[in-house]
N, CA, C and O atoms as CSV, one atom per row, in Angstrom:
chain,resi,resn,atom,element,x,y,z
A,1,UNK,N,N,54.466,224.864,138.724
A,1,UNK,CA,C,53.128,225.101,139.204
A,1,UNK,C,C,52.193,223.987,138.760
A,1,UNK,O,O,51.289,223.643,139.522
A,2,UNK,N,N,52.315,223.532,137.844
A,2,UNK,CA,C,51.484,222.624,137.223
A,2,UNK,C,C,51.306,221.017,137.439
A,2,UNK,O,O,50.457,220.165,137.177
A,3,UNK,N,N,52.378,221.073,137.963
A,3,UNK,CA,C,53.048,219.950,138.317
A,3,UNK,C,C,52.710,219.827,140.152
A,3,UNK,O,O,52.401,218.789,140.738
A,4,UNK,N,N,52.887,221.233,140.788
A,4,UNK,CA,C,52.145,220.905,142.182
A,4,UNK,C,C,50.632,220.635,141.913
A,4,UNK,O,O,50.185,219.876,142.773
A,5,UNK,N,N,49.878,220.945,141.166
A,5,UNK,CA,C,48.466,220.594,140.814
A,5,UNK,C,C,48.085,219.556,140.433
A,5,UNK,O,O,46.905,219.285,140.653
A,6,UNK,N,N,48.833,218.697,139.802
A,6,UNK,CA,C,48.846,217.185,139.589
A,6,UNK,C,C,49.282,216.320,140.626
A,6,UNK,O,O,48.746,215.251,140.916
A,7,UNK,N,N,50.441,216.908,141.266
A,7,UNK,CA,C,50.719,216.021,142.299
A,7,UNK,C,C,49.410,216.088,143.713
A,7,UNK,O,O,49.145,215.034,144.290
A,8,UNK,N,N,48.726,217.354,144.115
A,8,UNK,CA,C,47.640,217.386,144.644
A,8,UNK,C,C,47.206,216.579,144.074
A,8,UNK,O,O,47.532,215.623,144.777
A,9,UNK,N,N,46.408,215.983,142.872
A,9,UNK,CA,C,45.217,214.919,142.654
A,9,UNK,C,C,45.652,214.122,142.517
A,9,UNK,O,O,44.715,213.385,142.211
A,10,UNK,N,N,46.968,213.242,142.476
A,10,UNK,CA,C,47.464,212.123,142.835
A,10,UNK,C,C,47.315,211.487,144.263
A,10,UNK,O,O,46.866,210.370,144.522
A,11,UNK,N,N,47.897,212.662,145.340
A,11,UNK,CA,C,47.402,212.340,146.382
A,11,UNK,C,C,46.462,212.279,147.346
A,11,UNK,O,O,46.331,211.614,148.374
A,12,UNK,N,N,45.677,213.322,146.661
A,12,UNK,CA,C,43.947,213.464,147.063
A,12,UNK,C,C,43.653,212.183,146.727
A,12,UNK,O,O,43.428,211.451,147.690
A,13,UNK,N,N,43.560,211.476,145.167
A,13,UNK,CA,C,42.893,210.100,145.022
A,13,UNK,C,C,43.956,209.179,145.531
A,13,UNK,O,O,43.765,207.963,145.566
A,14,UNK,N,N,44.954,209.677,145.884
A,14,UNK,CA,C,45.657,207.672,146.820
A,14,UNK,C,C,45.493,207.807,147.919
A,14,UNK,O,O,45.523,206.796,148.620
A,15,UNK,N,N,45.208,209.352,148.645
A,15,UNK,CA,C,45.538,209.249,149.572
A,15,UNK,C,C,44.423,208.160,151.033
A,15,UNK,O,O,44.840,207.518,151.997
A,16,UNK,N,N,43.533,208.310,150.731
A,16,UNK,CA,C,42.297,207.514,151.057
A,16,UNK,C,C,42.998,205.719,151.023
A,16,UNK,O,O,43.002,204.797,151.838
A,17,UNK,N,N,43.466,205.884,149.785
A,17,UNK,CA,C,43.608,204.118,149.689
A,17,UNK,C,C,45.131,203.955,150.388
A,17,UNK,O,O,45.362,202.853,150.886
A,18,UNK,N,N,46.211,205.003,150.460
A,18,UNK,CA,C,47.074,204.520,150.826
A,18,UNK,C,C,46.729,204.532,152.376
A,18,UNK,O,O,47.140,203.524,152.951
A,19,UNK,N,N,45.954,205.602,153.315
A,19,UNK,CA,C,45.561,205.236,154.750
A,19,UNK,C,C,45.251,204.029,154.882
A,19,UNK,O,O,45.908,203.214,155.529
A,20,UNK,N,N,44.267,203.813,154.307
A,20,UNK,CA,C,43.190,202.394,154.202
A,20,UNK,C,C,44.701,200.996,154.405
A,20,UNK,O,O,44.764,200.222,155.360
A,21,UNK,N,N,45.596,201.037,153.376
A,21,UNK,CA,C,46.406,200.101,153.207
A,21,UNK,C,C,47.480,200.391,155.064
A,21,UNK,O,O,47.954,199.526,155.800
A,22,UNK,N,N,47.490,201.253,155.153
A,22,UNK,CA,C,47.949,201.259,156.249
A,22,UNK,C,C,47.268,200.958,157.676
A,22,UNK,O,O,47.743,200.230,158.548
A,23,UNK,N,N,46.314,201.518,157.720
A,23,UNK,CA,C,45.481,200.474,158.617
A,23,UNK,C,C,45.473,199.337,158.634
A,23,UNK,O,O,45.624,198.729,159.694
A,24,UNK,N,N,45.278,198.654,157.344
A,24,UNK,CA,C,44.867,197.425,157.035
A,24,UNK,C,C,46.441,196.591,157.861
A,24,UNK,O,O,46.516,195.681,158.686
A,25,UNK,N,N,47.350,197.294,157.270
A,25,UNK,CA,C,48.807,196.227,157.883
A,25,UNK,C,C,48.698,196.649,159.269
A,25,UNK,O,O,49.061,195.662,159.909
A,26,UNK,N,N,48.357,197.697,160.186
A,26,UNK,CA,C,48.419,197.889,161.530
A,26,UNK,C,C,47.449,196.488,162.214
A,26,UNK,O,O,47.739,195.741,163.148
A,27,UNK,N,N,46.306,196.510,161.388
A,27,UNK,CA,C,44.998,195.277,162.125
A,27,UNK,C,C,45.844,194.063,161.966
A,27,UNK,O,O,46.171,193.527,163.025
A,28,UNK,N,N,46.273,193.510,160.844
A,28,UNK,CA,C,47.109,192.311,160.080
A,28,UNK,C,C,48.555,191.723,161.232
A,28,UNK,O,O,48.944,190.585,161.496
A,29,UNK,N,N,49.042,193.096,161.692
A,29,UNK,CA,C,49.903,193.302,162.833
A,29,UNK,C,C,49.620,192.631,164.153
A,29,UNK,O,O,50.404,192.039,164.894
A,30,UNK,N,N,47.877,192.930,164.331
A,30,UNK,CA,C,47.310,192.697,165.821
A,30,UNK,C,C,47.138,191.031,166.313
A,30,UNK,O,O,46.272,190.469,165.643
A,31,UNK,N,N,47.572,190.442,166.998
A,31,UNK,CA,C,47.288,189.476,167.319
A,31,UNK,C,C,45.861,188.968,166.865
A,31,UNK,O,O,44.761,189.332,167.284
A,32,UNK,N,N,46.248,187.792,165.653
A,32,UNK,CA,C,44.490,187.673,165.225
A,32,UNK,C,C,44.798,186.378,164.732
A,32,UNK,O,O,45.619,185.841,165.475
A,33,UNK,N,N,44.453,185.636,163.736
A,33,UNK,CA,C,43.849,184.466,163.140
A,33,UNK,C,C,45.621,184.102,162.389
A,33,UNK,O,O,46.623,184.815,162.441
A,34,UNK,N,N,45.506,183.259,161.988
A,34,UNK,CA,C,47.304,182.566,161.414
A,34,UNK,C,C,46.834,183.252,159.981
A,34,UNK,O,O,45.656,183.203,159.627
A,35,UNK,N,N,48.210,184.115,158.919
A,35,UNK,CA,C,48.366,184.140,157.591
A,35,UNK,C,C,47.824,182.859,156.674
A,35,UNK,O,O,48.031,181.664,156.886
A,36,UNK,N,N,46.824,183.667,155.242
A,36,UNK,CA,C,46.276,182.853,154.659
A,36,UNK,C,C,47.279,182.330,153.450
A,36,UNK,O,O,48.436,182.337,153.870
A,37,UNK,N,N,47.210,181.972,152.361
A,37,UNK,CA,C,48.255,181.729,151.354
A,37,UNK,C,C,47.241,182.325,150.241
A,37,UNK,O,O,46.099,182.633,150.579
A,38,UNK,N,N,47.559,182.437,149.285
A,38,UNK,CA,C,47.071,183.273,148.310
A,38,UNK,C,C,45.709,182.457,147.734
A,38,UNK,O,O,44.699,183.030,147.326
A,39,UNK,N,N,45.897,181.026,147.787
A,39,UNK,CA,C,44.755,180.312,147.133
A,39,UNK,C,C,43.628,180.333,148.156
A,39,UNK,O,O,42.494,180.639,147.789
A,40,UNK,N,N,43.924,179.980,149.597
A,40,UNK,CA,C,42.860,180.237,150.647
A,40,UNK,C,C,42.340,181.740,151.036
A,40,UNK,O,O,41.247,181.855,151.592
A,41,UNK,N,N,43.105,182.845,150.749
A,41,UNK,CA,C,42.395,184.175,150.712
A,41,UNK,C,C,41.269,184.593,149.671
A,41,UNK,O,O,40.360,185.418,149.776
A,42,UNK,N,N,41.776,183.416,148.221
A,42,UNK,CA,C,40.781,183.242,147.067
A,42,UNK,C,C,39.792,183.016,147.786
A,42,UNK,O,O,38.872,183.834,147.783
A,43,UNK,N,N,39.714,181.720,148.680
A,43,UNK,CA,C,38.805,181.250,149.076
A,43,UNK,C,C,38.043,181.464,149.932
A,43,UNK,O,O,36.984,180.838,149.997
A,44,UNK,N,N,38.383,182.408,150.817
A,44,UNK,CA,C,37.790,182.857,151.866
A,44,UNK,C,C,37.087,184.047,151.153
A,44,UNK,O,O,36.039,184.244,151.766
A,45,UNK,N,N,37.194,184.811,150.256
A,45,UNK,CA,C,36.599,185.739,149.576
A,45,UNK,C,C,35.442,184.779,148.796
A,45,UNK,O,O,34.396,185.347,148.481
A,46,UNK,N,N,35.522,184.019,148.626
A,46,UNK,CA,C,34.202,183.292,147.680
A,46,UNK,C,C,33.365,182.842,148.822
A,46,UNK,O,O,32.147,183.007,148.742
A,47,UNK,N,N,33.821,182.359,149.747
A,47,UNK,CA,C,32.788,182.198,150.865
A,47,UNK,C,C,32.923,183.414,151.720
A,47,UNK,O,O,33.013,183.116,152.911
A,48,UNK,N,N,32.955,184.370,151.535
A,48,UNK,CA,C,32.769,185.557,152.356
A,48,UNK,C,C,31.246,186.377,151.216
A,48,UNK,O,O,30.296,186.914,151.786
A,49,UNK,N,N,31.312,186.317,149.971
A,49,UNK,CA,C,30.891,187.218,148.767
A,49,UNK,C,C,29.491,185.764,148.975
A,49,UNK,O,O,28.464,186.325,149.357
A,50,UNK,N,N,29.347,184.813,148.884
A,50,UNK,CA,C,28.678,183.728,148.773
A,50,UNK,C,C,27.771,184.220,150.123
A,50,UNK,O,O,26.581,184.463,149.922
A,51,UNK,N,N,28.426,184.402,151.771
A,51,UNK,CA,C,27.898,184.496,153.006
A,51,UNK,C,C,26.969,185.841,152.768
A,51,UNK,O,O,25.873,185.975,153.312
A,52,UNK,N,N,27.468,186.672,152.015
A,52,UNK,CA,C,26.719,188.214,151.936
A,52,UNK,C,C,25.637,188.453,151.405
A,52,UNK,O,O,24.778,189.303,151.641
A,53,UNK,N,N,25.730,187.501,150.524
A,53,UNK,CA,C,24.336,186.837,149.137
A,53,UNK,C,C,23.292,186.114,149.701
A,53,UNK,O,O,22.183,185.839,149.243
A,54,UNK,N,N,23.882,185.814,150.902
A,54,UNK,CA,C,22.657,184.703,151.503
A,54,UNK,C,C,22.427,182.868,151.022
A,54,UNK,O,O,21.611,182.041,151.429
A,55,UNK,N,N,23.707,182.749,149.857
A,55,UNK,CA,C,23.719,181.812,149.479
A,55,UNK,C,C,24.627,180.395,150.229
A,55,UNK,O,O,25.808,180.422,150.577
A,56,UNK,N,N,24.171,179.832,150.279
A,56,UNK,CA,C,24.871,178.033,151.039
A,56,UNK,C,C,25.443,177.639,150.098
A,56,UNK,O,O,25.133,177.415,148.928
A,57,UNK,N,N,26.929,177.506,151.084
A,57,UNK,CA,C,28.329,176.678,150.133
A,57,UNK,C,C,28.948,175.572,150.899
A,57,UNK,O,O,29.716,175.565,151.861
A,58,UNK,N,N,28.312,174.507,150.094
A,58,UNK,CA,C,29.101,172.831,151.059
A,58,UNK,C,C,30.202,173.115,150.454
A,58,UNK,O,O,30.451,174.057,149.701
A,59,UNK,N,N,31.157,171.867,150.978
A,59,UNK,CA,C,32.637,171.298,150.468
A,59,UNK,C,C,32.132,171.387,149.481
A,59,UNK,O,O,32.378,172.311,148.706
A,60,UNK,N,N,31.156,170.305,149.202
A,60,UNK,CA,C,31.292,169.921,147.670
A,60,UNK,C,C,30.892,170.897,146.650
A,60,UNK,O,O,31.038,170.312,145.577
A,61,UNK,N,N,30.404,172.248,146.406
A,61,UNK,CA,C,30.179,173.129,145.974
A,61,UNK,C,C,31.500,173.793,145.453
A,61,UNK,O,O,31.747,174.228,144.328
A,62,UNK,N,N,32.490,173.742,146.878
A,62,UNK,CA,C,33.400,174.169,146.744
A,62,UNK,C,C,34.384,173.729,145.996
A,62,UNK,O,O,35.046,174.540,145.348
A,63,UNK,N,N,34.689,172.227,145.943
A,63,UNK,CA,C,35.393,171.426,145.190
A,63,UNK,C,C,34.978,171.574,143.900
A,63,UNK,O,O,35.590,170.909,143.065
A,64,UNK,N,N,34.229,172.168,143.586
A,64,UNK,CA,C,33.429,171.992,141.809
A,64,UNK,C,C,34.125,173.349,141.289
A,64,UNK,O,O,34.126,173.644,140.094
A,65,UNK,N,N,34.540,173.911,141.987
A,65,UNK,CA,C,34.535,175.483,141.644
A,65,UNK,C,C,36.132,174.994,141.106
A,65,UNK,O,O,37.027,174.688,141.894
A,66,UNK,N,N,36.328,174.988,139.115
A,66,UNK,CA,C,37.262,174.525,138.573
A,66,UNK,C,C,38.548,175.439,138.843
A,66,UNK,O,O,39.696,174.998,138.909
A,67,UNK,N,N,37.982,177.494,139.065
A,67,UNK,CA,C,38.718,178.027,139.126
A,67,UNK,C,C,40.076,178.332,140.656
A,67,UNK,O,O,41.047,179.088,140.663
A,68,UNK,N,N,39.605,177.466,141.663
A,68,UNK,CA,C,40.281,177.217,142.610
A,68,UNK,C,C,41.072,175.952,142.216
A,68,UNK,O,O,41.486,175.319,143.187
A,69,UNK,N,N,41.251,175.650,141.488
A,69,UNK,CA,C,41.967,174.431,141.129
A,69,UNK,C,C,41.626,172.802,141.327
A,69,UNK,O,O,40.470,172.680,140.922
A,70,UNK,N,N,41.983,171.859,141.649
A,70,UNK,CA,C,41.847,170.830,141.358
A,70,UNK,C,C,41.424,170.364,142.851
A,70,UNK,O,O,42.258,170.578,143.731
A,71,UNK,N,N,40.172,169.731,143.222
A,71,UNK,CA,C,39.738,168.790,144.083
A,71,UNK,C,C,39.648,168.522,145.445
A,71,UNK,O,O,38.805,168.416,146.336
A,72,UNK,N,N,41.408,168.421,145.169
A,72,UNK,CA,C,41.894,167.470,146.259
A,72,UNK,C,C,42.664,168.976,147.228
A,72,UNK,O,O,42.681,169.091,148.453
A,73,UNK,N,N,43.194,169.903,146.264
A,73,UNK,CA,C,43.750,170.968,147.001
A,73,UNK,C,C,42.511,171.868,147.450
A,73,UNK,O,O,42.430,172.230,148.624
A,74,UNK,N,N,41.722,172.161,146.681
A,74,UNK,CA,C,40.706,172.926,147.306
A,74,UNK,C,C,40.209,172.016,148.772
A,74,UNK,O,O,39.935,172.775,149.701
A,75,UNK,N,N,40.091,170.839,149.026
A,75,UNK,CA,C,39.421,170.226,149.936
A,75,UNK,C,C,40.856,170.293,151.164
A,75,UNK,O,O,40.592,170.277,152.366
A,76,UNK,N,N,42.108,170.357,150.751
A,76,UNK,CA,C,43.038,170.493,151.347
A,76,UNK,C,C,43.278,172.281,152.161
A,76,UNK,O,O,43.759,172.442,153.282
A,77,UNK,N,N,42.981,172.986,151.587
A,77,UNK,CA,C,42.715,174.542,151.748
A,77,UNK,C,C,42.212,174.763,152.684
A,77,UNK,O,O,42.729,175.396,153.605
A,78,UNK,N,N,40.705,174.142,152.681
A,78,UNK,CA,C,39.201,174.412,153.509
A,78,UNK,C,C,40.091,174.122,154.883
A,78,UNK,O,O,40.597,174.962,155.626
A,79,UNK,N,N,40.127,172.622,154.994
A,79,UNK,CA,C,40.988,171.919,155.799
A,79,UNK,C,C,41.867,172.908,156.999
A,79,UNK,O,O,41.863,173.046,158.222
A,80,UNK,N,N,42.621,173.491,155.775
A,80,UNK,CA,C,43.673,174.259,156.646
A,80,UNK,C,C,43.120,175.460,157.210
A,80,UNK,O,O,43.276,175.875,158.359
A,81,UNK,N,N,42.377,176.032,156.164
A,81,UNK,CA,C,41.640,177.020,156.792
A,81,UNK,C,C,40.586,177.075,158.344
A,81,UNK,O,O,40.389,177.923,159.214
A,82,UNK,N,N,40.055,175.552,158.054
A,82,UNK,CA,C,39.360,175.186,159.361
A,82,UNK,C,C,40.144,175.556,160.421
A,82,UNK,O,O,39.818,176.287,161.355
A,83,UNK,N,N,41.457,174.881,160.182
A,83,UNK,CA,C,42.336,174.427,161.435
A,83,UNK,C,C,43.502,176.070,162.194
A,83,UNK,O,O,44.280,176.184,163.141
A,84,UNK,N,N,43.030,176.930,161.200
A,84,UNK,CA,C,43.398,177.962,161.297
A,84,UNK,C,C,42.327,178.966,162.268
A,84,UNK,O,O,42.653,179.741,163.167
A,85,UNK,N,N,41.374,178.750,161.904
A,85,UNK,CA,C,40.275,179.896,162.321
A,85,UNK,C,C,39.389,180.392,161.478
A,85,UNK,O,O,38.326,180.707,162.013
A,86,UNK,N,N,39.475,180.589,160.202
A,86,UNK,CA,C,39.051,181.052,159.302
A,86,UNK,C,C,37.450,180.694,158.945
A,86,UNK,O,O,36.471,181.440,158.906
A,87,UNK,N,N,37.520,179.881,158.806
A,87,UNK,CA,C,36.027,178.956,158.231
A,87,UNK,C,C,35.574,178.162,159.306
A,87,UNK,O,O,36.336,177.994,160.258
A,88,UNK,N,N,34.064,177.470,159.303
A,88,UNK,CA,C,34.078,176.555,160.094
A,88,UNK,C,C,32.977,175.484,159.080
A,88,UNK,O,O,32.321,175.858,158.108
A,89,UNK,N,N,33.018,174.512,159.486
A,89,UNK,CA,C,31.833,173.324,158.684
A,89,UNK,C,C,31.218,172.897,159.491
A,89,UNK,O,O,31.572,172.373,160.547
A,90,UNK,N,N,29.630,173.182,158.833
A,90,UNK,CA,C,28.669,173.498,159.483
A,90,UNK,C,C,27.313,172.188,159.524
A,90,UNK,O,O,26.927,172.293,158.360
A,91,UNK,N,N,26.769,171.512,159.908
A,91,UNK,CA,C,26.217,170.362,159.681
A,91,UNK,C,C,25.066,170.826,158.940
A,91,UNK,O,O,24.621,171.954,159.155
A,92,UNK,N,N,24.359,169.779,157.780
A,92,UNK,CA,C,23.320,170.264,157.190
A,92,UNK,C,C,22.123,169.248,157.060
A,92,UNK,O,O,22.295,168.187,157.660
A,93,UNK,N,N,21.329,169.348,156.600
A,93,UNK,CA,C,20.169,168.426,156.800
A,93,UNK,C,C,20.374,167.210,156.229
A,93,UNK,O,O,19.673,166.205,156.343
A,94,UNK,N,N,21.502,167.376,155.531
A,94,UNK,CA,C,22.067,165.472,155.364
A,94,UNK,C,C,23.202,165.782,156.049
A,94,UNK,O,O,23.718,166.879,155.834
A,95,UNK,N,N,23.722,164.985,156.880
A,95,UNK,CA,C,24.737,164.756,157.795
A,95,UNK,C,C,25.941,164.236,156.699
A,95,UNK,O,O,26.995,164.858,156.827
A,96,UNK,N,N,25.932,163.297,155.755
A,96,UNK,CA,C,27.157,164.088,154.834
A,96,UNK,C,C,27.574,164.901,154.265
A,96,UNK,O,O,28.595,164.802,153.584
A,97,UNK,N,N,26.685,166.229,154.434
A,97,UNK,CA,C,27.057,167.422,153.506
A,97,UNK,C,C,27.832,168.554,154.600
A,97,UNK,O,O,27.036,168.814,155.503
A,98,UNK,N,N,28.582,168.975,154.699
A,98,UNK,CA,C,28.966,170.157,155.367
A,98,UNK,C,C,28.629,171.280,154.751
A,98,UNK,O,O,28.468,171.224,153.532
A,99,UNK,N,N,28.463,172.439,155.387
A,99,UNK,CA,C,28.338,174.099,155.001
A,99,UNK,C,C,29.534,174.531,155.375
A,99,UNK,O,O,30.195,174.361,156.399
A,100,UNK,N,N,29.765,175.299,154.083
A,100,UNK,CA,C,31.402,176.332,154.453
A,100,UNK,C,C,30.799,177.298,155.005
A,100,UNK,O,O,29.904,177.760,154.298
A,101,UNK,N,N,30.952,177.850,156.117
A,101,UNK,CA,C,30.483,179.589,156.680
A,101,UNK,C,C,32.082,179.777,157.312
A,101,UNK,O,O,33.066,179.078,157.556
A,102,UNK,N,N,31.654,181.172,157.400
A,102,UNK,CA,C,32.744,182.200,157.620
A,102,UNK,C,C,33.017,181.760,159.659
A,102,UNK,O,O,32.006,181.460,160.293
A,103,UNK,N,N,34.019,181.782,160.194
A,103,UNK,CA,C,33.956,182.033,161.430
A,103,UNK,C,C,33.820,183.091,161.760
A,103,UNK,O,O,33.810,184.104,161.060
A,104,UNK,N,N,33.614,182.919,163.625
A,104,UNK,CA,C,32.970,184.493,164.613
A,104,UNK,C,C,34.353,185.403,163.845
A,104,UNK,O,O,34.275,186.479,163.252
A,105,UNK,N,N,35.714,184.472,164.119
A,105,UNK,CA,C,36.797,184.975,163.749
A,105,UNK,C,C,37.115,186.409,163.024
A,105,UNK,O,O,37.454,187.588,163.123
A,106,UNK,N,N,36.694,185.244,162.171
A,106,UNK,CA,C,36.666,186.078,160.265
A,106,UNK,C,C,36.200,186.883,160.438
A,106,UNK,O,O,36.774,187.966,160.323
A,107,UNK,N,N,34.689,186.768,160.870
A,107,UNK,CA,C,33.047,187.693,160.584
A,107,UNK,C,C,34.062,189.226,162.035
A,107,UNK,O,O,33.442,190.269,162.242
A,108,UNK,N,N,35.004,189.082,162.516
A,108,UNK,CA,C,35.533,190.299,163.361
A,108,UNK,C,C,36.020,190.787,162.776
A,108,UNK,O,O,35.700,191.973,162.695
A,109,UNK,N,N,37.443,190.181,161.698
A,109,UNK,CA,C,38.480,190.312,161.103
A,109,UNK,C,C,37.958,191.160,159.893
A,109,UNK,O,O,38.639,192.074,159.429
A,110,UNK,N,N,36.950,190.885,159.489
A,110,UNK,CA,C,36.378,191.327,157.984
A,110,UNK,C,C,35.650,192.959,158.986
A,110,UNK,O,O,35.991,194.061,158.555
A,111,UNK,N,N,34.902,192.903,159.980
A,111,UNK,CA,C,34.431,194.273,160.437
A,111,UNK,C,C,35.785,195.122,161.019
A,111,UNK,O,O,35.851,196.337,160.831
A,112,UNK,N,N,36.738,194.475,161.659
A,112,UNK,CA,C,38.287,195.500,161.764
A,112,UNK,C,C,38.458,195.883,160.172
A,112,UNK,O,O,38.623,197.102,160.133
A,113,UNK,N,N,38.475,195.550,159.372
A,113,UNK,CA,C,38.701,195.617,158.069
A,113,UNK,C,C,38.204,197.068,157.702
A,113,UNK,O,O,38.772,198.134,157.465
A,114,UNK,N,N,36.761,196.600,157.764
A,114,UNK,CA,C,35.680,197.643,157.582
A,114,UNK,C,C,35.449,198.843,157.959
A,114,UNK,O,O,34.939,199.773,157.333
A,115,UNK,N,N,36.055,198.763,159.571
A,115,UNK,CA,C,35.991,199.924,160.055
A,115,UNK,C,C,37.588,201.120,159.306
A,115,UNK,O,O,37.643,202.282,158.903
A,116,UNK,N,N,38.515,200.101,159.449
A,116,UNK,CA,C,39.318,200.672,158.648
A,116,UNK,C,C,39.086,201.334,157.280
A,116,UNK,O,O,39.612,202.447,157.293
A,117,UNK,N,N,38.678,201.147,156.470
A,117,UNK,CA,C,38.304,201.975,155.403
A,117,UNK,C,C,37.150,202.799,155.303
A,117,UNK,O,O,36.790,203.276,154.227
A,118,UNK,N,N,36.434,203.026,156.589
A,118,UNK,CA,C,35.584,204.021,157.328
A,118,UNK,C,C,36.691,205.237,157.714
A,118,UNK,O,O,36.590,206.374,157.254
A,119,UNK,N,N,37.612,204.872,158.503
A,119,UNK,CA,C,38.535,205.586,159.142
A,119,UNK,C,C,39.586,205.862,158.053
A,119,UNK,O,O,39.982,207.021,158.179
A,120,UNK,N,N,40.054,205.363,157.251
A,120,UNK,CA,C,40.387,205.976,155.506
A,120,UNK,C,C,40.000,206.935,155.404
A,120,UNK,O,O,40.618,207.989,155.548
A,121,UNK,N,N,38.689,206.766,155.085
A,121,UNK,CA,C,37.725,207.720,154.227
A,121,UNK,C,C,37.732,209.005,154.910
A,121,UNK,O,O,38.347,209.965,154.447
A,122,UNK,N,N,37.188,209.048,155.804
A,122,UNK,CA,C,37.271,209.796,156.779
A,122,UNK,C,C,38.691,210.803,157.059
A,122,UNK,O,O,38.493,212.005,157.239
A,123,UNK,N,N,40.123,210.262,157.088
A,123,UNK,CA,C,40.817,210.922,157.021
A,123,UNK,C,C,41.555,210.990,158.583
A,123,UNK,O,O,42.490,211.691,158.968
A,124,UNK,N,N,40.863,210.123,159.198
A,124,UNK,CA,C,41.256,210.017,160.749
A,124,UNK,C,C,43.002,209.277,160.468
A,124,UNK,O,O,43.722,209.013,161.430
C-alpha cells in the first residue's frame, strides 16, 4: 500500500516532465532546422536568454565569453550555426560589428517548444 502511494507522487511529479520530454522528441522529429552539437546548443541558449533580456550580442561579445571556449571555435560555431538556420548576423551601426540574434527559425522552434510544455502541463 505504501509503496502504491509513493509510486503515485513519483509519477504525478515526472509525469508533466516526462510528456513535456516527449513532445519535445515528437517536434525534434518534425522536419525543422539541422541538429545542434552540444557547444552550439550552449550557444544558442546564451543568445536566446541574452534576446529575452533585451540585451545586444556581437561576435565579438561572443568570442570573449571564456566559458564557450577558445576564440576561434566559438567564432567557428556561430558560423555553423549561421549556415544551419539557427542564428543570423545582423549589421550594426559600425559595419564591422555584427549582432548575434536568434532566427525567424529558432524564434518558431523555441514557441513549438513552448507550446509543448503548455500541452505537458496541461496533460493533453
Amino acid at each position: 500500500m505504501r509503496r502504491e502511494s509513493s509510486n503515485n507522487k513519483v509519477r504525478g511529479g515526472a509525469e508533466v516532465y516526462l510528456r513535456f520530454l516527449q513532445l519535445a522528441d515528437a517536434i525534434r522529429g518534425l522536419p525543422s532546422l539541422p541538429p545542434l552539437d552540444p557547444l552550439e546548443e550552449r550557444i544558442l541558449a546564451w543568445v536566446a536568454r541574452a534576446t529575452r533580456a533585451g540585451e545586444r550580442l556581437s561576435v565579438r561579445d561572443m568570442m570573449a565569453k571564456d566559458e564557450l571556449g577558445a576564440p576561434a571555435t566559438i567564432h567557428g560555431r556561430l558560423k555553423s550555426m549561421r549556415e544551419k538556420g539557427w542564428i543570423v548576423l545582423a549589421d550594426t551601426e559600425d559595419a564591422r560589428r555584427k549582432q548575434v540574434e536568434l532566427s525567424d527559425a529558432a524564434l518558431r522552434h523555441f514557441g513549438q517548444l513552448s507550446r509543448a510544455v503548455v500541452k505537458a502541463a496541461k496533460g493533453a
